[in-house]
LONULUM-321217 format. One record per atom (N, C-alpha, C): atom name; x, y negated, z; chain. Coordinates in Angstrom, 3 decimals. Layout:
BEGIN
<drenvex "CA", <X, Y, Z>, "A">
...
END
This chain:
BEGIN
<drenvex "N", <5.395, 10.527, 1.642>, "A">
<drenvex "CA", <6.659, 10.452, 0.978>, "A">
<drenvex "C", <7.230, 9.064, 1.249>, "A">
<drenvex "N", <8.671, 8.828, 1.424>, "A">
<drenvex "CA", <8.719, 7.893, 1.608>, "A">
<drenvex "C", <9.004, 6.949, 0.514>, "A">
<drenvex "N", <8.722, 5.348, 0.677>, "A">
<drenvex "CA", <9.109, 4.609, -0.168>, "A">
<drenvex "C", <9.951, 3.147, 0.112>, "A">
<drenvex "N", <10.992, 3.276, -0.221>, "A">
<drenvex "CA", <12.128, 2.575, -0.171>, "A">
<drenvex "C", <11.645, 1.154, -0.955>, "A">
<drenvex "N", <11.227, -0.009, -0.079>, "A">
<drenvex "CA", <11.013, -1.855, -0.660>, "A">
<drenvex "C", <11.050, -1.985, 0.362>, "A">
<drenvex "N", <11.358, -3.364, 0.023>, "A">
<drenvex "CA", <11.680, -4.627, 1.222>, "A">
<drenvex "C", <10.490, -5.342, 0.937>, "A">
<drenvex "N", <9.477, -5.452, 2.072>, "A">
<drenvex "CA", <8.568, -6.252, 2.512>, "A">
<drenvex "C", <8.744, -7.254, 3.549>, "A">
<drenvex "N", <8.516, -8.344, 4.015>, "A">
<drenvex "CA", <8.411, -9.366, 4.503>, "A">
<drenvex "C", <7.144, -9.479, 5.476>, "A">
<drenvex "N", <7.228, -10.183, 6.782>, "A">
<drenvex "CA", <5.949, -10.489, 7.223>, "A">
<drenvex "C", <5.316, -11.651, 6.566>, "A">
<drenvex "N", <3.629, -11.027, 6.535>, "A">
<drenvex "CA", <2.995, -12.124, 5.576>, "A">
<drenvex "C", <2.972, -11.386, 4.026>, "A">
<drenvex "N", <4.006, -11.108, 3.800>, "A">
<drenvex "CA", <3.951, -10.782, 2.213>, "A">
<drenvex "C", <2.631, -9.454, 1.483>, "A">
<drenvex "N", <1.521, -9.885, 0.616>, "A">
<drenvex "CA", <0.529, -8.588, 0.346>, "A">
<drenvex "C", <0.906, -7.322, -0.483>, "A">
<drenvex "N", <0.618, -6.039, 0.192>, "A">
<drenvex "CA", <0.987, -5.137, -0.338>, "A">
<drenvex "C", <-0.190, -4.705, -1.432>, "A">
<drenvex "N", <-0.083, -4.119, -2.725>, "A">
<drenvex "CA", <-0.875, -3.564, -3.621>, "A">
<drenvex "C", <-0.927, -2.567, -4.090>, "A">
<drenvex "N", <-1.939, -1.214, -3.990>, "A">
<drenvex "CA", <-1.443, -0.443, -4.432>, "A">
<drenvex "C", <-2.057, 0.358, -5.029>, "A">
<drenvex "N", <-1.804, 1.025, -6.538>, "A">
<drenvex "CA", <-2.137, 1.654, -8.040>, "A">
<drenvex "C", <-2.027, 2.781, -7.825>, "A">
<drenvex "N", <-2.714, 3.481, -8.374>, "A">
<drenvex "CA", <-2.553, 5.227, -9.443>, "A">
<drenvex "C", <-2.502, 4.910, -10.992>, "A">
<drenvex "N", <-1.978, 5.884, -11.344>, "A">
<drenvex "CA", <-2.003, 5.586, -12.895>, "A">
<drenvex "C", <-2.227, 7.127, -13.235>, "A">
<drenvex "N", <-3.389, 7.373, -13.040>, "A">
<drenvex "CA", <-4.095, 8.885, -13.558>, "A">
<drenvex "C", <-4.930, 8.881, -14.896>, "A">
<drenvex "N", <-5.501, 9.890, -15.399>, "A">
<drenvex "CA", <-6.199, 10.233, -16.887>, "A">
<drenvex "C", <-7.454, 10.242, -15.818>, "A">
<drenvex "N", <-8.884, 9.199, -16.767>, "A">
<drenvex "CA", <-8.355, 8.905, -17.961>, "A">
<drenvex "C", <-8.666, 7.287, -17.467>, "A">
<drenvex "N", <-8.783, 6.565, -16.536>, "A">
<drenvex "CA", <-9.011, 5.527, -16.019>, "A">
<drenvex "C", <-7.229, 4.935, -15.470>, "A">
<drenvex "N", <-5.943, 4.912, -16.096>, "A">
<drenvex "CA", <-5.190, 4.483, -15.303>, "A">
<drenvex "C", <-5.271, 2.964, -14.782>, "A">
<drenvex "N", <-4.112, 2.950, -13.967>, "A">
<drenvex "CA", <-3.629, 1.976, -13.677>, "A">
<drenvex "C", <-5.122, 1.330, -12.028>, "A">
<drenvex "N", <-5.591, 2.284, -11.507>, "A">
<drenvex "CA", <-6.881, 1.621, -10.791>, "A">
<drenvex "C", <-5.714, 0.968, -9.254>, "A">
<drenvex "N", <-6.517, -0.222, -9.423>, "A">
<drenvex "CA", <-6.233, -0.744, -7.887>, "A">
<drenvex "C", <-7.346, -0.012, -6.631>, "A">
<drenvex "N", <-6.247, 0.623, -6.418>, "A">
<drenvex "CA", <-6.514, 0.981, -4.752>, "A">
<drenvex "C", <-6.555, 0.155, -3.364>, "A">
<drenvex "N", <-6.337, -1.002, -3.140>, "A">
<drenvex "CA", <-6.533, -1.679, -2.573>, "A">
<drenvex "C", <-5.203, -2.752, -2.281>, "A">
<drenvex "N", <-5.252, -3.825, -1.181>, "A">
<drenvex "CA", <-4.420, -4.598, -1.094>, "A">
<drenvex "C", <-4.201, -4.989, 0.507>, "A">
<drenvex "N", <-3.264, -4.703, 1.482>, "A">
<drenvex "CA", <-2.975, -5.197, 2.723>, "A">
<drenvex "C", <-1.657, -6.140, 2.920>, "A">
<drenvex "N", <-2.148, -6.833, 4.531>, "A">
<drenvex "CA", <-0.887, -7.810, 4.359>, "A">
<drenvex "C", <-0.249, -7.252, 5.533>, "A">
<drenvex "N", <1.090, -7.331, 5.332>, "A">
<drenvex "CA", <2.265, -6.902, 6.794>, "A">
<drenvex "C", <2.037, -7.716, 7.402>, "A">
<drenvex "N", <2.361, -6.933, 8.996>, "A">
<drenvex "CA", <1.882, -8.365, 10.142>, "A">
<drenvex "C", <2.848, -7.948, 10.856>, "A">
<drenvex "N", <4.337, -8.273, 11.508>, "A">
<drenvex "CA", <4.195, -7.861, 12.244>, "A">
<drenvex "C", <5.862, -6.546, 12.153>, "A">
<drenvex "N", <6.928, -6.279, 12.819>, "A">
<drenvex "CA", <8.119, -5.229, 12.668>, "A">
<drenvex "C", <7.470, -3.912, 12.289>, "A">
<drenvex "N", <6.158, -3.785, 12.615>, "A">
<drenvex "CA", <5.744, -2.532, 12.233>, "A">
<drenvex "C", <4.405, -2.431, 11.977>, "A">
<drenvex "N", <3.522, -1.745, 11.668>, "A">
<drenvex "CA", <1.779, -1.163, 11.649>, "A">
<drenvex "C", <1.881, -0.465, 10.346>, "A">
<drenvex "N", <0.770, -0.521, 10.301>, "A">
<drenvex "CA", <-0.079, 0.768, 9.329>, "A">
<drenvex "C", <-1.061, -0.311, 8.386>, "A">
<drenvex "N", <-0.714, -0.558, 7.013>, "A">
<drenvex "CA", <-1.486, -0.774, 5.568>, "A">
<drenvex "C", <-2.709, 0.318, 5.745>, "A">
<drenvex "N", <-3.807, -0.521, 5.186>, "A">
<drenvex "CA", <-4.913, 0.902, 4.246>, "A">
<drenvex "C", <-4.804, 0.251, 3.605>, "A">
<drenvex "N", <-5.358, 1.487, 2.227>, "A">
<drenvex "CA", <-5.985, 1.188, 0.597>, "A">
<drenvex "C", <-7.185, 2.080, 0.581>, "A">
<drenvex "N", <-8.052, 1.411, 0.560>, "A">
<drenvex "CA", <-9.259, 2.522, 0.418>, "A">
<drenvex "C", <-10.508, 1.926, -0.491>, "A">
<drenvex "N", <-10.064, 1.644, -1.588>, "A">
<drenvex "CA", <-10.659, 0.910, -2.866>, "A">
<drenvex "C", <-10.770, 2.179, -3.679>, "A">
<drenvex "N", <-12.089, 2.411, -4.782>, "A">
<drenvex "CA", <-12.127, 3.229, -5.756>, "A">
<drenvex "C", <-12.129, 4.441, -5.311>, "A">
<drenvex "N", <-12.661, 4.593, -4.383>, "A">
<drenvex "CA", <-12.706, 6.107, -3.387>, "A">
<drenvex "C", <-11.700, 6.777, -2.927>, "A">
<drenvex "N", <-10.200, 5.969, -2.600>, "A">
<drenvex "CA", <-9.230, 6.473, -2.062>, "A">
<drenvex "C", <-9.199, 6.183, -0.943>, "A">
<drenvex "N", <-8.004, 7.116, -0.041>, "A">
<drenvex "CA", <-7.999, 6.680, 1.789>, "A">
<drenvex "C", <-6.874, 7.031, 1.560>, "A">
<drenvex "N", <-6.047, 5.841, 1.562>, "A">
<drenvex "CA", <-4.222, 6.417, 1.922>, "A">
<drenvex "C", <-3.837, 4.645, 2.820>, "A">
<drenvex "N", <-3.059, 5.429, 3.867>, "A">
<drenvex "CA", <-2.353, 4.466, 4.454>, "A">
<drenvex "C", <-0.835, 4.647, 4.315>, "A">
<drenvex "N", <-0.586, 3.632, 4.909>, "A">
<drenvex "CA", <1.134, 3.397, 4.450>, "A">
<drenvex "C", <1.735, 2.612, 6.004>, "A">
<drenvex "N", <2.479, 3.348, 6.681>, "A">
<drenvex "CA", <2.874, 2.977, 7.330>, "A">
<drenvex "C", <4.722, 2.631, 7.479>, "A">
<drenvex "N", <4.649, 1.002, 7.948>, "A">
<drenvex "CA", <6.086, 0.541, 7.473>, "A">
<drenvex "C", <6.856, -0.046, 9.266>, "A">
<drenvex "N", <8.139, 0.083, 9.010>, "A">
<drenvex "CA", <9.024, -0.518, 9.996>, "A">
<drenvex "C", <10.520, -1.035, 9.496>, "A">
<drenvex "N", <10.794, -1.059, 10.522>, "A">
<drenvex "CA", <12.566, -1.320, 9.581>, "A">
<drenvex "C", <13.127, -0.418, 9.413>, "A">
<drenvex "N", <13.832, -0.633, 8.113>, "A">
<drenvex "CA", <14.585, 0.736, 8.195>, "A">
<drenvex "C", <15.984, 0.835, 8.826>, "A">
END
């Protein structure tokens, strides 16, 4: 799905669930490098990547 922020190179991405009954878990944290690549989060037994460019 997409998600509409303005990131920066350099700047760290973080990223949450907020599910029952443990919310709010950090899923992990990557840094942009770069006009484009691919983030992971794979903290707390998740695997989601996030891939960013310009829009």
């Amino acid at each position: 799905m997409p998600v509409n922020r303005l990131a920066r190179t350099g700047d760290v991405i973080s990223l949450y669930d907020n599910d029952f009954p443990d919310g709010d878990d950090h899923l992990g944290s990557d840094t942009a490098e770069g006009d484009r690549g691919t983030l992971v989060f794979n903290l707390d037994g998740a695997h989601y990547t996030l891939d960013y460019g310009p829009a």
